[in-house]
C-alpha positions in Angstrom: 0.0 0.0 0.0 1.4 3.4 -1.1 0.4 6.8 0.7 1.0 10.1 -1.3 -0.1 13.9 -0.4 -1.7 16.1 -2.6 -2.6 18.9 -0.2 -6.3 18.2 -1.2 -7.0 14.6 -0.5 -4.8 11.8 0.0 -4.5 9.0 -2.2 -4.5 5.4 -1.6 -3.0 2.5 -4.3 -3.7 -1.0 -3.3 -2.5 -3.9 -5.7 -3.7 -7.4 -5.6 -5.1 -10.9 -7.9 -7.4 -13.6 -6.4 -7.3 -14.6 -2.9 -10.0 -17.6 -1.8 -9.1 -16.8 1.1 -11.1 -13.8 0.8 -14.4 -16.1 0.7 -15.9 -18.2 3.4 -17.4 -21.0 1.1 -16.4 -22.6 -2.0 -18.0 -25.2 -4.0 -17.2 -27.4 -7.2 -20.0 -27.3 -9.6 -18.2 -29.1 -12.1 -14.6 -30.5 -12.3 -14.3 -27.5 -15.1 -16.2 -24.7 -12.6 -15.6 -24.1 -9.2 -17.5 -20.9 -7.4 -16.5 -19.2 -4.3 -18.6 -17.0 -2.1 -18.9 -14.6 1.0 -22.1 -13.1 2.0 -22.5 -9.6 3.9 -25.7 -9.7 5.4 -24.5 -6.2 7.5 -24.5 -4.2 4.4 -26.7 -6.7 2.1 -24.1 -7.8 -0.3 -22.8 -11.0 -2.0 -19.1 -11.6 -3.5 -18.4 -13.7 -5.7 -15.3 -15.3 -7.1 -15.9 -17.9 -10.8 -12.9 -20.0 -11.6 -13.3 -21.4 -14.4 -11.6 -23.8 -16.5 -11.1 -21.8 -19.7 -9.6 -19.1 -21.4 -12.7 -17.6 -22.8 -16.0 -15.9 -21.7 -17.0 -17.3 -18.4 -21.0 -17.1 -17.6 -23.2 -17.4 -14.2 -26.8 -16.8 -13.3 -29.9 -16.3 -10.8 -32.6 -18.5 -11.9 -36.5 -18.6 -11.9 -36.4 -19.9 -7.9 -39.9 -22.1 -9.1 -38.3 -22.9 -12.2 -34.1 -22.9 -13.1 -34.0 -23.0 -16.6 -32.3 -20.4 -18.6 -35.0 -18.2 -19.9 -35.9 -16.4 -16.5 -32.2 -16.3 -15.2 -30.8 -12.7 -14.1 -27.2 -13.8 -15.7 -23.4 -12.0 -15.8 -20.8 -12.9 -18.3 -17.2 -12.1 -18.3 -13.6 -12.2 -20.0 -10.0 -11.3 -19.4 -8.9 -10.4 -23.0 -6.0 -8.5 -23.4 -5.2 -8.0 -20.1 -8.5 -6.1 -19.9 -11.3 -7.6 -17.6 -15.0 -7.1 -18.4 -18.3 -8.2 -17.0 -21.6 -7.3 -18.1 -24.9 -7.9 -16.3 -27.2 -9.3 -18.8 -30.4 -11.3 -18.4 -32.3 -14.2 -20.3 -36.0 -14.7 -21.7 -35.6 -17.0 -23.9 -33.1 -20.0 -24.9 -31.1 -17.3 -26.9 -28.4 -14.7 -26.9 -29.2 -12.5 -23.5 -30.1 -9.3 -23.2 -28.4 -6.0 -21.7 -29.5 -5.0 -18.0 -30.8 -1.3 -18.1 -28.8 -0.9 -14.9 -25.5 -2.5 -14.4 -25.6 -3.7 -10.8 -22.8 -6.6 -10.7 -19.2 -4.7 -9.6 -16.3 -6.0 -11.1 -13.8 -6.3 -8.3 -10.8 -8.4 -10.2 -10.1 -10.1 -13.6 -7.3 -12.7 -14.3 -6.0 -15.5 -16.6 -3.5 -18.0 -16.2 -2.3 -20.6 -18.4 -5.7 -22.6 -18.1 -8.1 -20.6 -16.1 -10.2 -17.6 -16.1 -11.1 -16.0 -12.5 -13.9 -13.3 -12.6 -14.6 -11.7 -9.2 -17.4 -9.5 -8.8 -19.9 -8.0 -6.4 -23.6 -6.8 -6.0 -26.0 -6.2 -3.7 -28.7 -9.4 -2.3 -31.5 -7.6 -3.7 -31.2 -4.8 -6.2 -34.2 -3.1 -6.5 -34.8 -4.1 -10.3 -36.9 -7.1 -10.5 -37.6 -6.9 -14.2 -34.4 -7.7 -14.8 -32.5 -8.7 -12.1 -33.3 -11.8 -9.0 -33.0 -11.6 -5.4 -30.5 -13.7 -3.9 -32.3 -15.3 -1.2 -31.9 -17.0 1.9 -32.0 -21.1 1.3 -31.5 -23.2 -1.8 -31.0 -20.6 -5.0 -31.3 -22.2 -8.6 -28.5 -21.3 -10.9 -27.5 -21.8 -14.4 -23.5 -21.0 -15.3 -21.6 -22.1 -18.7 -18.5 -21.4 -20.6 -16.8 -20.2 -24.1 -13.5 -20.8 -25.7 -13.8 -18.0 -26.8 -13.3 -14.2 -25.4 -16.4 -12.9 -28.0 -19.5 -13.9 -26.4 -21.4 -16.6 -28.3 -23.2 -19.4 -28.1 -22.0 -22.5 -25.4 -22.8 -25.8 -26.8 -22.9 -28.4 -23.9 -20.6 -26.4 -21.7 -23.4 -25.5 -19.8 -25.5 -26.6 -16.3 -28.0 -26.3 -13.9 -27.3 -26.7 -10.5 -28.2 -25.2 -6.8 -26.6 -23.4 -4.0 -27.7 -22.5 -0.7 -25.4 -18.9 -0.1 -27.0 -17.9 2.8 -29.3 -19.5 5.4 -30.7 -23.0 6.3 -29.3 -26.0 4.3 -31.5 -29.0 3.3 -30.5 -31.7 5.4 -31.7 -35.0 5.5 -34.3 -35.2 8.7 -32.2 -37.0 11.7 -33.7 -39.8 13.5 -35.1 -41.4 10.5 -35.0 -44.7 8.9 -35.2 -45.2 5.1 -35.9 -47.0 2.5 -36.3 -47.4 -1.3 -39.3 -47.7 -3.8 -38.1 -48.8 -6.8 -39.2 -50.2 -10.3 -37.9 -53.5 -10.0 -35.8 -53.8 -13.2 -38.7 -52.9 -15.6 -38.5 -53.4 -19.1 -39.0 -50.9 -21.7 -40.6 -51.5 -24.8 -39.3 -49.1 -28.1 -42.3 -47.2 -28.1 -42.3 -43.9 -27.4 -44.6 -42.9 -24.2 -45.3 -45.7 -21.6 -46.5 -46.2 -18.4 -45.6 -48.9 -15.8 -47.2 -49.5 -12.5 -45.5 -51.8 -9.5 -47.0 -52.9 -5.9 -44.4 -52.1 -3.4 -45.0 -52.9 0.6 -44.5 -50.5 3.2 -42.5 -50.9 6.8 -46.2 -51.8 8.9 -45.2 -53.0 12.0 -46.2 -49.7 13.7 -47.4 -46.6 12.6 -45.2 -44.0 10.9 -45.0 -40.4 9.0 -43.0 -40.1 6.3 -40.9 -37.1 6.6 -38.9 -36.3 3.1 -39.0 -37.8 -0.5 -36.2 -38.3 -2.3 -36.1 -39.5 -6.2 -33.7 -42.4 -7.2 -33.2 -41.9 -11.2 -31.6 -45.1 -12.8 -32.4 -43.9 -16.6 -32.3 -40.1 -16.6 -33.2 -39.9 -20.3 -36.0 -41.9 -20.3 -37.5 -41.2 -16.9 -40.5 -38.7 -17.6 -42.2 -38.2 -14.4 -43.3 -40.6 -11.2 -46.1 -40.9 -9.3 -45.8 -42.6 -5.9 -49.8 -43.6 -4.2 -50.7 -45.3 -0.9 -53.1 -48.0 -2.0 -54.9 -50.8 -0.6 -56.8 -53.8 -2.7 -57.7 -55.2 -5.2 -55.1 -52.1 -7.1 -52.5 -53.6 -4.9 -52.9 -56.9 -6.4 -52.8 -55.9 -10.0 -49.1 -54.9 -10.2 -47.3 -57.5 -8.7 -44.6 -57.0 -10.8 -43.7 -54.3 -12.7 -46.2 -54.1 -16.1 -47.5 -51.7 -18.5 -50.6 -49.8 -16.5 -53.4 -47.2 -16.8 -52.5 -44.6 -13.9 -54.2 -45.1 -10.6 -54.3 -41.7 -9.8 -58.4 -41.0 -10.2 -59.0 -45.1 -8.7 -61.0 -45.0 -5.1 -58.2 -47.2 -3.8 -55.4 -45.1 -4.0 -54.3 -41.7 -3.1 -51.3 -39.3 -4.1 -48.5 -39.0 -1.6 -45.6 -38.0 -4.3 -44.6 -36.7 -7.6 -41.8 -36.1 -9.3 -40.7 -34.7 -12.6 -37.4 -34.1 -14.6 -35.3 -31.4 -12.6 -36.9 -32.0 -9.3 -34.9 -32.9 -6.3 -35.9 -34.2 -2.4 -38.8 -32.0 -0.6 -38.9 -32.3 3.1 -42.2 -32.0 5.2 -42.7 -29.3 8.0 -41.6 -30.7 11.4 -45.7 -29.8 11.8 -46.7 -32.9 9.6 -46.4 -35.8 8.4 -47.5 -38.5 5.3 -49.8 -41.4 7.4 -48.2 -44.9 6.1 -48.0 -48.6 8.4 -50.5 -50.1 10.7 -53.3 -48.2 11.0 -53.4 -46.9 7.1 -51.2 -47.2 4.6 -49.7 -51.2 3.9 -48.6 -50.4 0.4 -47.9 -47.9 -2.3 -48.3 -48.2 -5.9 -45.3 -46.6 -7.9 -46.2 -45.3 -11.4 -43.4 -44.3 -13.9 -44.3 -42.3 -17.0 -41.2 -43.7 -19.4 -40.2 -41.3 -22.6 -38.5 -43.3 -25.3 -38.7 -41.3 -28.2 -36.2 -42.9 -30.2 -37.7 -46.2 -29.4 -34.2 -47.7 -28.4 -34.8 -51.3 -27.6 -33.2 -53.5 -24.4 -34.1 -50.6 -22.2 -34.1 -51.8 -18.3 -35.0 -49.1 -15.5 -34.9 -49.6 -11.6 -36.1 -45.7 -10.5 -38.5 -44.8 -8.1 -38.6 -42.9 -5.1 -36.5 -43.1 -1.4 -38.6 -42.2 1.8 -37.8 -41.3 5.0 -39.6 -42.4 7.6 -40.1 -42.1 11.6 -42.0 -43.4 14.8 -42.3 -40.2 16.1 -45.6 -39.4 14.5 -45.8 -35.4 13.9 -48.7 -33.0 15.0 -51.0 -33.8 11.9 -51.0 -36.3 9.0 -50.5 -34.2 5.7 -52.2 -34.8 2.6 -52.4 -34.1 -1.7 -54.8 -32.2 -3.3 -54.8 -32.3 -7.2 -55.8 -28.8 -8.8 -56.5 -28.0 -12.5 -57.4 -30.0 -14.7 -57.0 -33.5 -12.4 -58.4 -36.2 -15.2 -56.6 -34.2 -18.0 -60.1 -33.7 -19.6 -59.6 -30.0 -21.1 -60.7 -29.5 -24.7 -57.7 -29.2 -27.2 -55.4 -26.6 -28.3 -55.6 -25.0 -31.5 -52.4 -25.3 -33.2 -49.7 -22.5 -34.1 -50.8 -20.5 -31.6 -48.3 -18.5 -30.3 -50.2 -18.0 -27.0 -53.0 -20.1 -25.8 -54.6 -19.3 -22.3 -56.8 -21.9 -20.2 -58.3 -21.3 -17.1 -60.2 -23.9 -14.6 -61.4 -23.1 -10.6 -61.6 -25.1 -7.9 -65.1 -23.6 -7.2 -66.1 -21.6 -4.0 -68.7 -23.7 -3.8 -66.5 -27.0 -2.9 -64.2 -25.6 -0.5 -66.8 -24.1 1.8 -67.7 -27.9 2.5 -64.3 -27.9 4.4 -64.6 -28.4 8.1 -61.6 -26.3 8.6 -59.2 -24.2 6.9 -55.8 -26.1 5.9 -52.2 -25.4 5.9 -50.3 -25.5 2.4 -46.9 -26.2 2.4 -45.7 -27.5 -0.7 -46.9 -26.9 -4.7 -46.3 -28.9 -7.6 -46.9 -27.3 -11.0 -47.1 -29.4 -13.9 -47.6 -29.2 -17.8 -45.8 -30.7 -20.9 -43.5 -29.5 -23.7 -45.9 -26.4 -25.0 -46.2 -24.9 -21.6 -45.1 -21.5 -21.6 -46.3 -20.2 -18.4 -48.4 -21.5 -14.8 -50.0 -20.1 -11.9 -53.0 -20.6 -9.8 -54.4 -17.5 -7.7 -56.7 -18.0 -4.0 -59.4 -15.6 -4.0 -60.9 -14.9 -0.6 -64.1 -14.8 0.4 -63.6 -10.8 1.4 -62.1 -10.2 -1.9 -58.2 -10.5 -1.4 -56.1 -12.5 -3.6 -53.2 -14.4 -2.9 -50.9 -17.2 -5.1 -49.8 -20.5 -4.6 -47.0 -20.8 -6.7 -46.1 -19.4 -10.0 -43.7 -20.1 -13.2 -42.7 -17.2 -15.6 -40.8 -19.2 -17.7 -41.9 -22.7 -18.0 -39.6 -25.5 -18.5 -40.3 -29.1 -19.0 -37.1 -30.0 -17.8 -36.7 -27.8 -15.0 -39.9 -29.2 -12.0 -39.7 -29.3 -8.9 -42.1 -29.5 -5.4 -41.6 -25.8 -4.1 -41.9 -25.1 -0.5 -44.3 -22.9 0.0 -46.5 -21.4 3.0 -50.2 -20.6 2.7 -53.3 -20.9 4.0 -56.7 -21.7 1.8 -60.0 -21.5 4.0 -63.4 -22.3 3.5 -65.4 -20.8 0.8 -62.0 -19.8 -1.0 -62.3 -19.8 -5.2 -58.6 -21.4 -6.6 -58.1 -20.7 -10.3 -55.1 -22.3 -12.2 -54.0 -20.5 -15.1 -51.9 -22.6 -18.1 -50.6 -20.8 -21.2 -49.4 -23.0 -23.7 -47.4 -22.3 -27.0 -48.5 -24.1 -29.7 -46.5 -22.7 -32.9 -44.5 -26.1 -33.5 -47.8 -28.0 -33.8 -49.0 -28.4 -36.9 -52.4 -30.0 -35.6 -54.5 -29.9 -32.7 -53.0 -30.4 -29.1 -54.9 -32.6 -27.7 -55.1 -33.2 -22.9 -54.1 -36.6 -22.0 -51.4 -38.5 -20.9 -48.8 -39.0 -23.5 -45.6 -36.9 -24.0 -47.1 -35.5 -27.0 -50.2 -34.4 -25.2 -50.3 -31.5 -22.3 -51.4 -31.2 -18.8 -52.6 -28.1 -16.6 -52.2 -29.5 -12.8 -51.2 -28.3 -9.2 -50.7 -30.9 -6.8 -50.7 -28.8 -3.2 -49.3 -30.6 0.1 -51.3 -29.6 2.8 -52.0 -30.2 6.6 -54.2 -31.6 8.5 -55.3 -34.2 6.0 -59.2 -34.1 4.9 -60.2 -37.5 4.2 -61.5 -37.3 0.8 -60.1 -34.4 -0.6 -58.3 -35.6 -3.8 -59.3 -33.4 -6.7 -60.7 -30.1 -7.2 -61.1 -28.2 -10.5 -61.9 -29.2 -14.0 -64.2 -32.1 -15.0 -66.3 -30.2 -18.4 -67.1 -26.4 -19.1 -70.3 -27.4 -16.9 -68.9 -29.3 -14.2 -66.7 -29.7 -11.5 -64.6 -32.1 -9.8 -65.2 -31.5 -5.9 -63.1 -34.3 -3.6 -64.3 -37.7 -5.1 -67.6 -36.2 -6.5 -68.9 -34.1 -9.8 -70.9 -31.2 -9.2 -72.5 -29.0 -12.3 -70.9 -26.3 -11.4 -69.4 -24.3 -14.9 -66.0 -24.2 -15.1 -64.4 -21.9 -14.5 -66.7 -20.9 -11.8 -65.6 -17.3 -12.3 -62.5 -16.3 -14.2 -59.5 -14.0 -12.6 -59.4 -10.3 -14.2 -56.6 -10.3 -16.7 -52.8 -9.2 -16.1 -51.8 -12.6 -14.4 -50.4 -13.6 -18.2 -47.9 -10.3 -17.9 -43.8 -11.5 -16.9 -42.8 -9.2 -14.2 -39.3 -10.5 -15.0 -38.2 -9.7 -18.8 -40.4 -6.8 -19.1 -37.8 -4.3 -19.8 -35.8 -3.8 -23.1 -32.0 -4.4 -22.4 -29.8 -1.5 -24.1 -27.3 -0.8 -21.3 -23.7 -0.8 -22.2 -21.5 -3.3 -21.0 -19.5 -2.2 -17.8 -16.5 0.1 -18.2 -13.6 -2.3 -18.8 -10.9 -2.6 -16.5 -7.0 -3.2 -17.1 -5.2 -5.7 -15.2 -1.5 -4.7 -13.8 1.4 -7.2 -12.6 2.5 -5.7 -9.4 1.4 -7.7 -6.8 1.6 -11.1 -7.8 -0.9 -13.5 -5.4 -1.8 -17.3 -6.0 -0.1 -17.6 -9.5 3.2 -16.1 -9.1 4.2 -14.4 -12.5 1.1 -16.2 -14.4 -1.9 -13.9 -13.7 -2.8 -10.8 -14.8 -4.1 -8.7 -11.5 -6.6 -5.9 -11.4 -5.5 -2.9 -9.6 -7.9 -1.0 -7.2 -7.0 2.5 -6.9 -9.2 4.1 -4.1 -9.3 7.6 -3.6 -10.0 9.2 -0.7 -10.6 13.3 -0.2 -9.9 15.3 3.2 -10.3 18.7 4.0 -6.2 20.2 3.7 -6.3 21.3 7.1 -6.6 17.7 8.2 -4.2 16.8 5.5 -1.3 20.3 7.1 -2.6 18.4 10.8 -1.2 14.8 9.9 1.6 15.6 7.7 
């Protein structure tokens, strides 16, 4: 550090290149990308070193928290070319080349290269104020998408590209202590070369006492081919049609069975509240039926899959036993889509009418949002009975391959109208899209955990533009009941037109050589800071 007097301020130069550690946590996303982090919650701000296996651009970003694909993600990109470091704070609405923030909030705080990686370190604040363009950082589990280019000219990244998760701040998911597990799986099922199928397989459950399941975790043997599951607590005759794993019409709408789990491509484990728990041994559930939608659209033959679904389970029985409620359109009966649309909007209600039959109000603690590959947006709103409106869960930018069981804390009481809203896109159809249960065909459904459990209360929403499906029982009740006023279809995120500039470049010096002696290029900070001369004259 070197000190010089001007007579009007004084003037501070302070040299230095990457130091982890600067940073409190580190984590390697890939064996080519490795991210290092330090939160200050004081002062609301996040720092953040990339490291990066490459010599080119280097690219991170915020995603849709409900969501995690691409388009949605508040995104950065940056490159040490030249011995000049630059980062610009972009974001993305679509699988294409991002756009320019309006407002550059990500601070470049170093830039440097050595022989085979590229180190970007930057800062910004938790939350900046612009949420058309840019996402929160937010206490627990934050989605993220990050890639790399070979080259320094920002273009397109070909596979070197991922989704992933980090928790930067506050609780981490951990497995529930005290618990014992174990696993549901298709028992080596085989898949015929055709392109959508459905298997079904009786599994037991631990029934020597009573239990609550706790936490859900997915076990994926085949990845590729593994479209969604559906786990149900069941009793017979169901239970004694899939002794072994066949080919099966879903259970989901038989009297024996109800939902307790489902999962789709790019979800992960969901825990339970410590206030609840899923009912399964002696006193209810003996067995559970696991159902695996298989995608094989290339119709590869020989295909073998042992997936399914790990629980975790406890003696300790919790407060209340929790339960599924299906919303939407539950029997995928919805009349088709008209084809090369580029925006289709369908709305169904889970009428007033059947919720003020509850006997209480419940507890919502996890949502499910579900559609196929022309989904473009989903969201279902709760409309009070005194006229305020609130939201269970919502996607911006829907994803096929990015679904997941959010946690989520709401109430829905008696007498309360839910409307779920699906917009599809339909321009790569040539011909009507039809609602069923094939990859080809869509779906409009939220499945919303709850506590306590209502016995009963399976579906509610769509069953024909006249009726309704309330519980276990049709009603003639249109639906919708009563549509939501527009504006729910409008992105708050991606609203704005980017046309910022990228960030004032800044040029790396050699001075102060850190972790790669005389291989990096280091960024020198030059801090200025004014006094009054008569505090200068008093010190010198």
């Amino acid at each position: 550090v070197s000190t010089q007097s001007t007579g009007l301020f004084i003037f501070f130069t302070v040299s230095f290149g990457f130091d982890p550690t600067f940073y409190t946590n580190s984590t390697v996303l890939k064996s080519w990308y490795t991210i290092h982090w330090k939160v200050d919650l004081t002062n609301q701000d996040i720092y953040l070193a990339l490291e990066v296996q490459t010599l080119g651009w280097v690219g991170f970003g915020i995603g849709e928290q409900t969501s995690g694909s691409m388009p949605g993600s508040d995104m950065l990109i940056g490159s040490v070319s030249g011995g000049v470091a630059t980062v610009m704070d972009k974001y993305a609405i679509a699988k294409s080349t991002p756009l320019m923030d309006t407002h550059q909030d990500w601070i470049l705080r170093n830039g440097e290269e050595n022989q085979t990686h590229t180190i970007i370190e930057v800062t910004r604040k938790l939350d900046t104020g612009y949420p058309s363009e840019d996402r929160p950082i937010l206490p627990g589990l934050t989605r993220i998408v990050y890639s790399f280019g070979s080259s320094d000219t920002f273009e397109y990244h070909g596979t070197n590209r991922s989704p992933g998760g980090i928790v930067f701040y506050g609780p981490e998911h951990e497995t529930t202590t005290g618990t014992r597990s174990v696993d549901l799986l298709m028992n080596s099922a085989t898949i015929p070369n055709q392109v959508t199928s459905y298997f079904c397989y009786t599994i037991s459950l631990p029934s020597d006492s009573d239990y609550h399941i706790v936490e859900f975790e997915p076990v994926i043997d085949k990845v590729n081919i593994v479209h969604h599951m559906l786990l149900h607590q069941c009793v017979p005759p169901t239970t004694n049609t899939f002794l072994s794993p066949v080919q099966c019409v879903s259970p989901q709408t038989s009297k024996d069975c109800e939902l307790l789990f489902g999962w789709a491509r790019g979800g992960s484990a969901f825990k339970l509240p410590e206030s609840a728990g899923m009912p399964i041994g002696n006193s209810s559930a003996k067995f559970v039926v696991l159902e695996i939608h298989y995608d094989n659209p290339t119709l590869i033959s020989g295909l073998t899959d042992s997936s399914g679904v790990r629980i975790y389970y406890t003696e300790n029985l919790r407060p209340h036993d929790a339960g599924v409620l299906s919303l939407g359109d539950p029997f995928v009966l919805l009349p088709q889509l008209p084809a090369a649309q580029e925006s289709v909007a369908v709305e169904t209600t889970c009428p007033s009418q059947c919720t003020e039959a509850l006997p209480f109000s419940v507890n919502v603690f996890g949502s499910f949002l579900h559609m196929h590959s022309y989904g473009s947006m989903i969201w279902t709103t709760i409309n009070r009975a005194n006229g305020s409106t609130d939201m269970t869960n919502r996607i911006e930018y829907w994803d096929f391959g990015y679904q997941q069981t959010t946690p989520i804390n709401k109430i829905v009481n008696p007498g309360d109208r839910l409307n779920t809203h699906c917009i599809y896109n339909t321009e790569s159809s040539s011909s009507p899209v039809i609602f069923g249960v094939e990859s080809k065909d869509e779906m409009c459904q939220e499945y919303i955990f709850y506590w306590p459990k209502i016995p009963g209360l399976r579906f509610c929403g769509y069953y024909a533009s006249d009726g309704s499906i309330c519980g276990q029982n049709y009603y003639p009740i249109p639906n919708p009941s009563v549509s939501d006023p527009p504006g729910g279809e409008v992105r708050i995120f991606g609203k704005a037109t980017g046309s910022a500039e990228p960030a004032t470049p800044v040029t790396p010096t050699d001075q102060v050589p850190t972790s790669t002696p005389s291989q990096g290029n280091h960024l020198e900070l030059t801090t200025f800071i004014f006094v009054f001369v008569f505090l200068v004259n008093l010190f010198l």
